[in-house]
gemmi code that builds the backbone of each chain (N, CA, C; Angstrom):
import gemmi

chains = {
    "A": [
        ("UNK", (36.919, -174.209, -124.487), (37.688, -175.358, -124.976), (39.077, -174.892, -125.378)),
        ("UNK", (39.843, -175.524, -125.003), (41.394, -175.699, -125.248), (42.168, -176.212, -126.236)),
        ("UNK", (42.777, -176.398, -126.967), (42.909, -177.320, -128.118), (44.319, -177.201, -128.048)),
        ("UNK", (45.542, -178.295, -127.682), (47.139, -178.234, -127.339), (47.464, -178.987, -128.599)),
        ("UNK", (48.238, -178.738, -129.251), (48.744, -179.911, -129.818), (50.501, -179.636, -129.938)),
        ("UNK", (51.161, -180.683, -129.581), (52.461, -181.152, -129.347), (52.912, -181.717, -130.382)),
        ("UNK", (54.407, -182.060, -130.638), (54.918, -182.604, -131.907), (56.376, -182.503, -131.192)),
        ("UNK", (56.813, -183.836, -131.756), (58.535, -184.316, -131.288), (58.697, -185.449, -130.568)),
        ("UNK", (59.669, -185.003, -129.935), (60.665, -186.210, -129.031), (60.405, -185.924, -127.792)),
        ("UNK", (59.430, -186.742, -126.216), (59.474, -186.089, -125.216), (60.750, -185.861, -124.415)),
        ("UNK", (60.779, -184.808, -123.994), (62.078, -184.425, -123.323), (61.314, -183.993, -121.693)),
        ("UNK", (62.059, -184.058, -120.846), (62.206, -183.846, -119.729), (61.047, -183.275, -119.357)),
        ("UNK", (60.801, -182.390, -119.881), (59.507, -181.296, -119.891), (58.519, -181.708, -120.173)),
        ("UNK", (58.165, -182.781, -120.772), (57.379, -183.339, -121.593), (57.326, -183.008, -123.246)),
        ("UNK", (56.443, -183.255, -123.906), (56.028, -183.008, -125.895), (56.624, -181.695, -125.108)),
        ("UNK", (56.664, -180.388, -126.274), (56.729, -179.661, -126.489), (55.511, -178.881, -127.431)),
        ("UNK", (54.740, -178.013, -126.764), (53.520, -177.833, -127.482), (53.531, -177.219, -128.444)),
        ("UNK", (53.127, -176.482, -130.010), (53.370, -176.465, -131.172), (52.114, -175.314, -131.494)),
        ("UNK", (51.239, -175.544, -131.399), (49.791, -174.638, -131.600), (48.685, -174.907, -130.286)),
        ("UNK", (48.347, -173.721, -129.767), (47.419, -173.886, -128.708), (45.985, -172.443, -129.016)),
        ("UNK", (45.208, -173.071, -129.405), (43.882, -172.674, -129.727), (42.752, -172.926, -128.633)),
        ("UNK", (42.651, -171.611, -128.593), (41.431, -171.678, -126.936), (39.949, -170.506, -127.450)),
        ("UNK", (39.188, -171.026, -126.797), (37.503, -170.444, -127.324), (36.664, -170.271, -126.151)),
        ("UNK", (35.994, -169.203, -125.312), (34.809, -169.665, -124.389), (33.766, -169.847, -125.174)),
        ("UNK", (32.725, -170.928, -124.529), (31.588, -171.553, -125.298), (30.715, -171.426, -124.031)),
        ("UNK", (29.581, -170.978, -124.484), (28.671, -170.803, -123.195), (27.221, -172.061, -123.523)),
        ("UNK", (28.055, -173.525, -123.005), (27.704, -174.573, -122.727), (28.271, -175.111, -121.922)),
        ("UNK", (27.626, -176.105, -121.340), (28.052, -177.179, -120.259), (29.524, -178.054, -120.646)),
        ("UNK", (30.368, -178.346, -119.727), (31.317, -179.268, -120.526), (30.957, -180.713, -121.116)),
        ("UNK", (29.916, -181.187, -120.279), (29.538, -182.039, -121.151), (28.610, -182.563, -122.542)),
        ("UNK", (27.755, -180.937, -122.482), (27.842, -180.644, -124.223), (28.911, -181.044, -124.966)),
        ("UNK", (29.871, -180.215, -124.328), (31.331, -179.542, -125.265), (31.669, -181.536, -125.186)),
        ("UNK", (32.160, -182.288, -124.354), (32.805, -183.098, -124.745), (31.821, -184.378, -125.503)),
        ("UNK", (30.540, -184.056, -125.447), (29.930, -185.129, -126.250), (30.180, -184.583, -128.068)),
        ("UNK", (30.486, -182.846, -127.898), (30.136, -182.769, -129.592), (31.991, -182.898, -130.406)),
        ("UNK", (32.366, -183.362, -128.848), (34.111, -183.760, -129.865), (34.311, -185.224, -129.586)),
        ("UNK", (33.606, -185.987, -129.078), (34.037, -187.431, -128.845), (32.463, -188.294, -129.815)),
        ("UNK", (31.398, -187.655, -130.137), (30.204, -188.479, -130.845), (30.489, -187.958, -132.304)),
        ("UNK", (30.502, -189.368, -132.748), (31.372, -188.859, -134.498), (29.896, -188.350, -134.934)),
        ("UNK", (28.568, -188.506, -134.617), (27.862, -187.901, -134.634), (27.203, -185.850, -134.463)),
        ("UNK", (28.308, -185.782, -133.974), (28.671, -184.515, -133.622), (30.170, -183.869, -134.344)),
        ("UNK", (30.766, -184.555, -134.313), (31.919, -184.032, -134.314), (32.726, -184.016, -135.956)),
        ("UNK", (31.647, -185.041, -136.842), (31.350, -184.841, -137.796), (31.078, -183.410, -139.048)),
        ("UNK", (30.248, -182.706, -138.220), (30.030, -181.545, -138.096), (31.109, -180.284, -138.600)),
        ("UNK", (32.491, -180.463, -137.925), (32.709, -179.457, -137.736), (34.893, -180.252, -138.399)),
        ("UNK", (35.408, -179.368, -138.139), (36.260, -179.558, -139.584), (36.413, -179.635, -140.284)),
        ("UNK", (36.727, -180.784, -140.763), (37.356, -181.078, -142.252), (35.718, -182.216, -142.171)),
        ("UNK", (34.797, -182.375, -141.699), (33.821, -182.704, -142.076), (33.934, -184.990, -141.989)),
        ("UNK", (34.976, -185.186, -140.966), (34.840, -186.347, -141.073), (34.682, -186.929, -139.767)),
        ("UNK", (33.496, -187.506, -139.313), (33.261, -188.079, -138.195), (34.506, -188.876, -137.256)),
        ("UNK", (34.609, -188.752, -136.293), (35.381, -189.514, -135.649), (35.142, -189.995, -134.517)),
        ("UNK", (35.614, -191.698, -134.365), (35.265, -192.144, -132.976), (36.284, -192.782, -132.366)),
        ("UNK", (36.093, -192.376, -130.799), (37.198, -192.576, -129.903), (36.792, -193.838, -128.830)),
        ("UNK", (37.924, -194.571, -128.939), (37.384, -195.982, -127.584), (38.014, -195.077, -126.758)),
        ("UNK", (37.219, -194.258, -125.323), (37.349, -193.702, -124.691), (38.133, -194.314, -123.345)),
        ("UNK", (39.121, -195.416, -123.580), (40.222, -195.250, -122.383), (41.357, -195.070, -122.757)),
        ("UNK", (42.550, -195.344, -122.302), (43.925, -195.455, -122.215), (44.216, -196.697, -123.444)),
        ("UNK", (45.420, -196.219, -124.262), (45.018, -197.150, -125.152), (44.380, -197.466, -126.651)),
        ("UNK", (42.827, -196.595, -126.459), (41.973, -197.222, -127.226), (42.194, -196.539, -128.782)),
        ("UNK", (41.775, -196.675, -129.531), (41.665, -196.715, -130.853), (41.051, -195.307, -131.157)),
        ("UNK", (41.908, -194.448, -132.103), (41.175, -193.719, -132.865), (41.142, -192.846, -134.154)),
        ("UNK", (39.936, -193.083, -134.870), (39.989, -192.736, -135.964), (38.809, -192.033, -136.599)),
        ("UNK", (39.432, -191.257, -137.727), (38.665, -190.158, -138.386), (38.231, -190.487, -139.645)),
        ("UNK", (36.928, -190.644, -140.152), (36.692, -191.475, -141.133), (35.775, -190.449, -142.235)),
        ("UNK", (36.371, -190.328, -143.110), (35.910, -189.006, -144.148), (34.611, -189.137, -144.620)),
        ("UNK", (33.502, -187.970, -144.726), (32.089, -187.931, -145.046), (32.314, -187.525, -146.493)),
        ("UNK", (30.971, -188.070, -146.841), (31.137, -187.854, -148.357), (31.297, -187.024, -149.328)),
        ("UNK", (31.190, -185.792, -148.703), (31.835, -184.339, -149.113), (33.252, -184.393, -149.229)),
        ("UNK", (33.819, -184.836, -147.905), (35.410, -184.708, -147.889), (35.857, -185.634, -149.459)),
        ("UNK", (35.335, -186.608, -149.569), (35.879, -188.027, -150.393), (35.698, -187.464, -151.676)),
        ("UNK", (34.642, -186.987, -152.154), (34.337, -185.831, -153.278), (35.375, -184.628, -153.538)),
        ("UNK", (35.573, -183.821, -152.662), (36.722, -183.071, -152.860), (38.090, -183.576, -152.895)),
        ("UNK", (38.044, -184.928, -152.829), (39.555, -185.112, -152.339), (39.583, -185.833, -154.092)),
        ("UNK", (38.863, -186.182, -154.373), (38.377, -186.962, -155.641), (38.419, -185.424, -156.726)),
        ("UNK", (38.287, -184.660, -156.552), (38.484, -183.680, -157.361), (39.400, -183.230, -157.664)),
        ("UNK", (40.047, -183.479, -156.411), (41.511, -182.762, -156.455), (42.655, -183.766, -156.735)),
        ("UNK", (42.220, -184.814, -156.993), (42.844, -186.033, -157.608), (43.576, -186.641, -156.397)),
        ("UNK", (43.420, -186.523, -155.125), (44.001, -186.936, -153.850), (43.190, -188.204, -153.753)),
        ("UNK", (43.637, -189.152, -153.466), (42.567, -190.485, -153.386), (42.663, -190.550, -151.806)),
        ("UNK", (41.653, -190.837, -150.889), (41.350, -190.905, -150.077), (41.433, -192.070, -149.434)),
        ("UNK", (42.461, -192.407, -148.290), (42.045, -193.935, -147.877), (40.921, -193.860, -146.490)),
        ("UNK", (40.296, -195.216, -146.737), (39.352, -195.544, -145.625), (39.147, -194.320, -144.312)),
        ("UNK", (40.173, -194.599, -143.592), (40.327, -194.075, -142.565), (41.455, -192.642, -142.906)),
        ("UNK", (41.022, -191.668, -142.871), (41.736, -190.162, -142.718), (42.682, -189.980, -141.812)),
        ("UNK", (42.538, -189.831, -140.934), (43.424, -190.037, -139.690), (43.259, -190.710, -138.168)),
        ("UNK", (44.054, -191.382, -137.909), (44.465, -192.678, -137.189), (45.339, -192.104, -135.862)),
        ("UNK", (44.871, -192.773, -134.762), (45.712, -192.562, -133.433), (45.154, -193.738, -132.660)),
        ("UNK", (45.914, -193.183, -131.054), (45.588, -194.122, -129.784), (45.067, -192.601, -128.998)),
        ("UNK", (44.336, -193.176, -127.816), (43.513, -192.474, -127.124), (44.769, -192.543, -125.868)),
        ("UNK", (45.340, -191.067, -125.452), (46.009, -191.333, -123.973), (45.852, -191.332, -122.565)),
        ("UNK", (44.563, -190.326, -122.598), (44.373, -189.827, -121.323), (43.298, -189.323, -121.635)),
        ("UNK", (41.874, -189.938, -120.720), (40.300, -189.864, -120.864), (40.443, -189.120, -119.664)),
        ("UNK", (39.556, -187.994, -118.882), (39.243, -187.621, -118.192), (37.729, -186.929, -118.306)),
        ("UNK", (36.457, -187.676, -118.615), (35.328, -186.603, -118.825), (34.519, -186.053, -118.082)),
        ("UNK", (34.207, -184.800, -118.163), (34.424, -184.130, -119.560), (35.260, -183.248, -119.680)),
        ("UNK", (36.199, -183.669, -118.987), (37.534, -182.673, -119.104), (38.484, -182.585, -119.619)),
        ("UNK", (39.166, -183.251, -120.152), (40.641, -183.713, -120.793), (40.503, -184.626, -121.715)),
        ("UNK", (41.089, -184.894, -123.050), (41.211, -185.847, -123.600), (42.514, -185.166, -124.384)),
        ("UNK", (43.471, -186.930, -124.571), (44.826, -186.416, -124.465), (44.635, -187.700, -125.542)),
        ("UNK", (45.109, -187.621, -127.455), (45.163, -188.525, -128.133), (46.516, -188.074, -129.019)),
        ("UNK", (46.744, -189.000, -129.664), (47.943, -189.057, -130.383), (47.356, -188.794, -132.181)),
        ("UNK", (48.174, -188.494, -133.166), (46.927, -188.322, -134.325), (48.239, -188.604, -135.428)),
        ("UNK", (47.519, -189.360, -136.604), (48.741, -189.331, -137.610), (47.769, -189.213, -139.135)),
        ("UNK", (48.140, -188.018, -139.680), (47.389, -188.054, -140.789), (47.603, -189.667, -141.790)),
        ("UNK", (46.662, -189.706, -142.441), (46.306, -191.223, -143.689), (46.570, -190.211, -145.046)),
        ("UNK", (46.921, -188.826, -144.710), (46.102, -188.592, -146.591), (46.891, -187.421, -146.763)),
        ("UNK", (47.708, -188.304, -147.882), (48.585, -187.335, -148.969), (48.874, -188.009, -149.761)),
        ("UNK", (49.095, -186.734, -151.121), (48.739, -187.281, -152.423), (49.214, -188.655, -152.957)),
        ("UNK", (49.238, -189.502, -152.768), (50.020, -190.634, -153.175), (50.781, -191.269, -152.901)),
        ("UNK", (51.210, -190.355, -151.476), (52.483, -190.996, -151.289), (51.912, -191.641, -149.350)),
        ("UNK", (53.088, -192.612, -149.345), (53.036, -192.714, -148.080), (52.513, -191.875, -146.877)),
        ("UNK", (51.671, -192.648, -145.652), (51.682, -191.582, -144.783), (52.469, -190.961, -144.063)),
        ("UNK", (52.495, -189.513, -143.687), (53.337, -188.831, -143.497), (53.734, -189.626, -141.819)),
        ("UNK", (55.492, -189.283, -141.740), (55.934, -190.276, -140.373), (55.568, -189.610, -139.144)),
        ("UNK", (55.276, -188.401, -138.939), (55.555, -187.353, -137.833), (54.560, -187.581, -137.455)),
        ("UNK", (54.188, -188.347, -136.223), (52.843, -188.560, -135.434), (53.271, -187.190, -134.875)),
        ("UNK", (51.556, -186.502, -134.452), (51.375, -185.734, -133.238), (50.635, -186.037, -131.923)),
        ("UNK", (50.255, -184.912, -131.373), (49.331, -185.534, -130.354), (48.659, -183.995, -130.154)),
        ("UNK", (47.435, -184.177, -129.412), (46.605, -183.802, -128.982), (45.569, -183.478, -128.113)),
        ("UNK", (45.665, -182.861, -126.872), (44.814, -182.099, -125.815), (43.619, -181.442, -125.847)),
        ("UNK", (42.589, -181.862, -125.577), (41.388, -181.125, -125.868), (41.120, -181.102, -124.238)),
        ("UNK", (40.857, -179.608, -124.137), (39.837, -179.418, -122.317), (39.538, -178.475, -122.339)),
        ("UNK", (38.074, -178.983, -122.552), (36.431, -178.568, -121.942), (36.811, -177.770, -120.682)),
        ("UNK", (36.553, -177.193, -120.466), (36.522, -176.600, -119.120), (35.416, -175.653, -118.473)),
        ("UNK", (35.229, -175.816, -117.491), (34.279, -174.830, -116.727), (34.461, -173.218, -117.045)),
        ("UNK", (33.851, -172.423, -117.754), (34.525, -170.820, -117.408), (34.421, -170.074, -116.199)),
        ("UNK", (35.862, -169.414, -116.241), (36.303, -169.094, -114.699), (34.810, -168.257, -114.248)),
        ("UNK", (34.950, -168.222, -112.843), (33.119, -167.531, -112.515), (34.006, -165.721, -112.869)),
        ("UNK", (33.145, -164.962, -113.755), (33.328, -163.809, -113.868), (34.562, -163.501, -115.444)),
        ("UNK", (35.314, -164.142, -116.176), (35.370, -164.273, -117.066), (34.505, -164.193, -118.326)),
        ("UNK", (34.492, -163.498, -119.338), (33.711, -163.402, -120.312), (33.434, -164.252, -120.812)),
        ("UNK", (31.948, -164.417, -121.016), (31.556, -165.964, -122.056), (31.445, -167.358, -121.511)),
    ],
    "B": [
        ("UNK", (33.067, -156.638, -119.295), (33.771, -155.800, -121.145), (33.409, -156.587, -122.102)),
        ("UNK", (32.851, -157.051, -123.101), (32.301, -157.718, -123.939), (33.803, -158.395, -124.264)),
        ("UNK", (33.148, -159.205, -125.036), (35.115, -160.449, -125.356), (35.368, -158.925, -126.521)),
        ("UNK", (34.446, -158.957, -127.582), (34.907, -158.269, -128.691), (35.329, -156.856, -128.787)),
        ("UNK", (35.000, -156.385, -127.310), (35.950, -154.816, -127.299), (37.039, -155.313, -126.700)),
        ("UNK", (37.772, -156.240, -125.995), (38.647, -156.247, -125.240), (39.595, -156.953, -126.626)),
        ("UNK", (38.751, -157.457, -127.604), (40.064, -158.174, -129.202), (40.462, -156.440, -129.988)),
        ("UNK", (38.998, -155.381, -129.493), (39.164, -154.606, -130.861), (40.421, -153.579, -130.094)),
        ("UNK", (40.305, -153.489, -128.716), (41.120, -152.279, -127.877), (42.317, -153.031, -127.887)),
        ("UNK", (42.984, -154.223, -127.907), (44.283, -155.120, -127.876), (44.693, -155.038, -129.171)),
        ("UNK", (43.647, -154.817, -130.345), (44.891, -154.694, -131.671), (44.792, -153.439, -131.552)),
        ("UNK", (43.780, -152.385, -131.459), (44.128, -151.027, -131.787), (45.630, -150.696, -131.376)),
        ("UNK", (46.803, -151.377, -131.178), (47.952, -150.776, -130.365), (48.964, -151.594, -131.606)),
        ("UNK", (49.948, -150.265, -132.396), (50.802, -151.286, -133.604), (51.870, -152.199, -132.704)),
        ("UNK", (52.197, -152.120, -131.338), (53.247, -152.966, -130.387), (52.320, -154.037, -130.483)),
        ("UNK", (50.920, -154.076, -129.946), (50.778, -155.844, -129.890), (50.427, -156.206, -131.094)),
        ("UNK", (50.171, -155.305, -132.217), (50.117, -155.620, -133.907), (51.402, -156.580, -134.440)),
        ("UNK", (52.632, -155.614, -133.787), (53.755, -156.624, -134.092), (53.981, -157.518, -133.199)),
        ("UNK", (53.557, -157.791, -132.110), (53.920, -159.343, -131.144), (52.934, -160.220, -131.463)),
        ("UNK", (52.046, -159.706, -132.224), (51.610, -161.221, -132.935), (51.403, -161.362, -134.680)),
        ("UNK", (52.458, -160.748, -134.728), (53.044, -160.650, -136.594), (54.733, -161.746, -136.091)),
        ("UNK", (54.730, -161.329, -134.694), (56.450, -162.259, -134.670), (55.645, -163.798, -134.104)),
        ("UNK", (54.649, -163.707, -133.431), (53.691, -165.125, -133.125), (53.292, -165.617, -134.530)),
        ("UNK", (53.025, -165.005, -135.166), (52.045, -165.247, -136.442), (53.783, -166.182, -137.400)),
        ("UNK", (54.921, -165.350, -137.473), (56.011, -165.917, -137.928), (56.534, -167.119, -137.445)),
        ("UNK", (56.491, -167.032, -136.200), (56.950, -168.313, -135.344), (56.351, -168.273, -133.546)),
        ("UNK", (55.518, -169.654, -134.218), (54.813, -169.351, -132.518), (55.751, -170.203, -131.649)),
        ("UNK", (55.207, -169.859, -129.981), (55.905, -169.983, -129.018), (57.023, -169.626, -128.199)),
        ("UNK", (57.004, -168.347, -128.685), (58.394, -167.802, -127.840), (58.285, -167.487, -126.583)),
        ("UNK", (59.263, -167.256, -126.303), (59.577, -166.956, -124.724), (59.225, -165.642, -124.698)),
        ("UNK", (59.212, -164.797, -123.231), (59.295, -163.138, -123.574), (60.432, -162.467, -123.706)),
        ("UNK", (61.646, -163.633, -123.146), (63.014, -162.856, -123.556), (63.330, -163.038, -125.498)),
        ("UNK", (62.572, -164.116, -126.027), (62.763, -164.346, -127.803), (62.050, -163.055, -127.772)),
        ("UNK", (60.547, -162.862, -127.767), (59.993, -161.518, -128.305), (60.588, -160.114, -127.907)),
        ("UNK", (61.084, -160.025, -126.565), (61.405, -158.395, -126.070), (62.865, -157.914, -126.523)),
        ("UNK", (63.680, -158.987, -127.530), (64.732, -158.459, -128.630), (64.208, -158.161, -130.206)),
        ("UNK", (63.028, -158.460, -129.990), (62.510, -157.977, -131.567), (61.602, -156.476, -131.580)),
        ("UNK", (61.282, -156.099, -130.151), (60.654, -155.068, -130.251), (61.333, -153.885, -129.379)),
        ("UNK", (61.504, -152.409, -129.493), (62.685, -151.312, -129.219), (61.539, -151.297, -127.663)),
        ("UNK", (61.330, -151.863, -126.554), (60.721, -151.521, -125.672), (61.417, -152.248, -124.425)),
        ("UNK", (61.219, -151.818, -122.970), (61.552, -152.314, -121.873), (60.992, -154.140, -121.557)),
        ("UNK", (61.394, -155.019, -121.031), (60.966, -155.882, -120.696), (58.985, -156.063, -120.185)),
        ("UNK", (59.543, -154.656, -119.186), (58.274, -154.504, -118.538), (56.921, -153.935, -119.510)),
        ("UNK", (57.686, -153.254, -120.529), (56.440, -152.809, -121.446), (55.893, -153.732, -122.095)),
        ("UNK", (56.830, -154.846, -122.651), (56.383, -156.172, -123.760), (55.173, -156.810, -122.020)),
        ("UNK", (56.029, -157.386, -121.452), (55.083, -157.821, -120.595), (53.525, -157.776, -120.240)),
        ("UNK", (53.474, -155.967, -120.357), (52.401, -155.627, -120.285), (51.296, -155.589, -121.447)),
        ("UNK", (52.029, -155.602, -123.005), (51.481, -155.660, -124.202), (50.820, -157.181, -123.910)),
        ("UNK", (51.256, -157.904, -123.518), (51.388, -159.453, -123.653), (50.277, -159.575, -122.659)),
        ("UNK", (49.739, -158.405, -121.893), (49.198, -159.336, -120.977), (47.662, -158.739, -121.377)),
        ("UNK", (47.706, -157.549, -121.985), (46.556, -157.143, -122.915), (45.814, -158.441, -123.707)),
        ("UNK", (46.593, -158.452, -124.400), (46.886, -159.420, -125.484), (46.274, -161.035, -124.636)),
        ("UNK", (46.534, -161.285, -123.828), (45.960, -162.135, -123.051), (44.621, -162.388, -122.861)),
        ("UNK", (44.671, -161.160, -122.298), (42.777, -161.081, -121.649), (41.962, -161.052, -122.813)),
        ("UNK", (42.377, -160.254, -124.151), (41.907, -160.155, -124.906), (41.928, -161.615, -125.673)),
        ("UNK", (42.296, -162.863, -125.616), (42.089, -164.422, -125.725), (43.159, -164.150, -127.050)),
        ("UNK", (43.767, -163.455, -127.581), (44.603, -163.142, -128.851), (46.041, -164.342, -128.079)),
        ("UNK", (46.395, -164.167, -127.097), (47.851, -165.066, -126.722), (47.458, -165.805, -125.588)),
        ("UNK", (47.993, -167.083, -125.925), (47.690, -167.678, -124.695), (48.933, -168.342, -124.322)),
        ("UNK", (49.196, -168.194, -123.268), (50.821, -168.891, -122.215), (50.814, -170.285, -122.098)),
        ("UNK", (51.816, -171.360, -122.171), (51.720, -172.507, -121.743), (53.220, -172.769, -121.435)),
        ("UNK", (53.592, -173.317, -120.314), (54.764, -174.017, -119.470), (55.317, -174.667, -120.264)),
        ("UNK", (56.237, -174.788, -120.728), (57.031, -175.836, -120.936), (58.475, -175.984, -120.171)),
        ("UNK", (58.104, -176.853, -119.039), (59.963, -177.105, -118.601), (60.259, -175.650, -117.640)),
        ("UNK", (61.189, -175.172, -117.392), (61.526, -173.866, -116.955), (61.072, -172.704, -117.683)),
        ("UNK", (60.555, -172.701, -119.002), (60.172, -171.739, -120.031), (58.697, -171.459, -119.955)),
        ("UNK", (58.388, -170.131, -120.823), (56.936, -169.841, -120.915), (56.714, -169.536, -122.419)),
        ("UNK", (56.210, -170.484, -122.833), (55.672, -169.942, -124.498), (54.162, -169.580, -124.098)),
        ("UNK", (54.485, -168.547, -125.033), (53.636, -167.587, -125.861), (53.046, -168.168, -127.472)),
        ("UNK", (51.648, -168.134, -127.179), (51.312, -168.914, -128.517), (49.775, -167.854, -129.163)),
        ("UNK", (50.228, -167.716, -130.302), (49.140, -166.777, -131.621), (47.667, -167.908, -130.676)),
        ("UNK", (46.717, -166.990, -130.274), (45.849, -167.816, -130.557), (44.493, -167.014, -131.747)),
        ("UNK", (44.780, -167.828, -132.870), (43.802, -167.022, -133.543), (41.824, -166.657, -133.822)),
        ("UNK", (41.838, -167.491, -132.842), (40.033, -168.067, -132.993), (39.120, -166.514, -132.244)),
        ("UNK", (39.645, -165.609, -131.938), (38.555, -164.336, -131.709), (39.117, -164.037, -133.071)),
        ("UNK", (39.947, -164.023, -133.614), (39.709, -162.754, -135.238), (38.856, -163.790, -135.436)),
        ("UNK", (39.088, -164.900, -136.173), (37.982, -165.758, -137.119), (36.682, -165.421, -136.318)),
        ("UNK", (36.565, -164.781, -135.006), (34.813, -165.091, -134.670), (34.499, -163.663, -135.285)),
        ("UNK", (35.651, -162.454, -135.259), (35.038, -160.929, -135.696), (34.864, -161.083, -137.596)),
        ("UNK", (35.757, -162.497, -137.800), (35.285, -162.614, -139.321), (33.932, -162.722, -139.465)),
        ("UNK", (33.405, -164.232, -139.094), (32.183, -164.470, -138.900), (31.238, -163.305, -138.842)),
        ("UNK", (31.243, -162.687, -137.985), (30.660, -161.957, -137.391), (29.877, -160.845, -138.767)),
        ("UNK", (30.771, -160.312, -140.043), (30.634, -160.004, -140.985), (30.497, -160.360, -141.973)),
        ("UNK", (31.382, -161.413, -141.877), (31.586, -162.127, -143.228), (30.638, -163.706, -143.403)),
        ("UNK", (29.619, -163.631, -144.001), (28.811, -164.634, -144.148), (29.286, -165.959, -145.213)),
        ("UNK", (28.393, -166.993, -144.679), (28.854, -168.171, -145.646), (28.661, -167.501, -147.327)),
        ("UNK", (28.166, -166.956, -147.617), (27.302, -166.846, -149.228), (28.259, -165.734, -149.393)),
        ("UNK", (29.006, -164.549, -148.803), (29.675, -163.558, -149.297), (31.191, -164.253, -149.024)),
        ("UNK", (31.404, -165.224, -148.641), (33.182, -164.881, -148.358), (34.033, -166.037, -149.398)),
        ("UNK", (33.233, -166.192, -150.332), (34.209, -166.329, -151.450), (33.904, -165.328, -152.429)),
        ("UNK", (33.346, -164.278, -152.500), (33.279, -163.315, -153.168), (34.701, -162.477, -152.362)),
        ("UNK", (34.502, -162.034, -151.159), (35.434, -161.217, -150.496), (37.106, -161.896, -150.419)),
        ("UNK", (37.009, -163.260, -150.026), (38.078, -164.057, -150.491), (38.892, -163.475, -151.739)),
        ("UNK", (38.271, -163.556, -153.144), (38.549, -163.735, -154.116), (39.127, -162.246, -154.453)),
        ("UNK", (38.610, -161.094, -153.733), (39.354, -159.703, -154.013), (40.660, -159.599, -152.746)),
        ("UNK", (40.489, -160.566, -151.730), (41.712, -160.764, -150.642), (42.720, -161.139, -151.853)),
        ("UNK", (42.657, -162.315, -152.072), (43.541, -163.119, -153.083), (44.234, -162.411, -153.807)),
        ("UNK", (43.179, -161.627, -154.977), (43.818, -160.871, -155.683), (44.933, -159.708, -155.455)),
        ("UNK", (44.451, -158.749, -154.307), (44.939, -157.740, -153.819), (46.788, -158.569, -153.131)),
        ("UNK", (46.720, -159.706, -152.839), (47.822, -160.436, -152.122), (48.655, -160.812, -153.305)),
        ("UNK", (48.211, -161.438, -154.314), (49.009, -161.326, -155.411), (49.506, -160.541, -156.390)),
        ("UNK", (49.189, -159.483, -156.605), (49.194, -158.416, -157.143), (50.066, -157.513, -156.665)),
        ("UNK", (50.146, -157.988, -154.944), (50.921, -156.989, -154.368), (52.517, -157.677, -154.059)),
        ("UNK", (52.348, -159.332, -154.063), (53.514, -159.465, -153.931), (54.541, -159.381, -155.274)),
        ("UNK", (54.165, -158.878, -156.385), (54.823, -159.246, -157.504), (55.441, -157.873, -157.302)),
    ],
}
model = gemmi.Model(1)
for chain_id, residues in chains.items():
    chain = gemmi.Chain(chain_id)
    for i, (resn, *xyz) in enumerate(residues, 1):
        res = gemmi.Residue()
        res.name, res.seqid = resn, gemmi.SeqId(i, " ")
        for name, pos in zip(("N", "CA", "C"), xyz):
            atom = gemmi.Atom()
            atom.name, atom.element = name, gemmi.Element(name[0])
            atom.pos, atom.b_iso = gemmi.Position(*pos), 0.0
            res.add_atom(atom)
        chain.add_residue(res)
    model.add_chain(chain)
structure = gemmi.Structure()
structure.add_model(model)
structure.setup_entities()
């Protein structure tokens, strides 16, 4: 799995990518893309808040904090709204690509922050003979 | 080659120690941004970089006419894991911490 994420103004080139985090996983890609698109899964693993994606062009998506997260955020005197973080879905390809936009909901009090990003996730086959 | 000798033989070298201490400062450079920060030939960074590659530590992405170079950090966190358990690593944390503050004063 691949993990791109972009930030800015597109220019010619397209986003400009910002952090790119890559892992071999010795599973199927469509393991890999059911345990990042089923908030059932995907729940799991971050910051611990399920998220679900309307899987076309377009669609809606959002990250909705588990009750651990809402507890710590409650501790730390951060009040938590509903939804954590909020986007549109750009580019479905499964189980290969998913291309979403992401804007954090949660800071301390104040407005959400303006700087949308975006985001590339691909699953991919490992090359034959590559480790892992 | 197992993934984890090809992370442990790519840092054993202090050249790709520092090309991803200048990733770790500011990711995405080009190889002409990195091969003015380090006293070596084009062709030597190249080749650090490409260690550094296989070993999943840097990974390349296009942008436009350019090639960034980006920290990828997820094999150290797996050689963390690997030692460092859920139940010990806020114990080990907590002497990291200390030793980091202590030292920057």
């Amino acid at each position: 799995v691949t993990t791109e994420t972009t930030q800015g103004a597109t220019t010619a080139a397209g986003p400009r990518p910002v952090q790119v985090h890559s892992v071999y996983i010795k599973a199927t890609p469509e393991r890999i893309w059911q345990a990042i698109t089923d908030p059932e899964w995907n729940g799991r693993y971050g910051y611990g808040a399920p998220s679900t994606f309307e899987l076309q062009p377009g669609g809606a998506f959002r990250s909705v904090p588990g009750p651990a997260m809402i507890e710590g955020a409650r501790q730390m005197g951060w009040p938590l709204p509903d939804t954590a973080v909020d986007g549109e879905v750009v580019e479905v390809d499964p189980p290969h690509r998913l291309v979403q936009t992401w804007r954090w909901r949660w800071t301390r009090g104040r407005r959400p922050r303006g700087s949308p990003g975006s985001s590339t996730r691909s699953p991919r086959a490992a090359d034959p003979g590559s480790a892992g | 080659v197992a993934d984890d000798d090809l992370v442990f033989r790519a840092l054993a070298d202090p050249t790709r120690r520092l090309l991803l201490d200048l990733l770790f400062a500011r990711d995405g450079r080009t190889l002409t941004e990195l091969e003015q920060e380090v006293e070596m030939t084009r062709f030597g960074v190249m080749k650090h970089l490409r260690v550094l590659e296989d070993a999943g530590l840097v990974v390349r992405r296009r942008h436009g006419r350019e090639t960034l170079h980006f920290l990828n950090p997820v094999p150290i966190r797996l050689v963390h894991d690997r030692w460092i358990g859920k139940y010990t690593e806020h114990g080990v944390a907590m002497l990291a911490d200390l030793k980091h503050d202590q030292e920057e004063q």
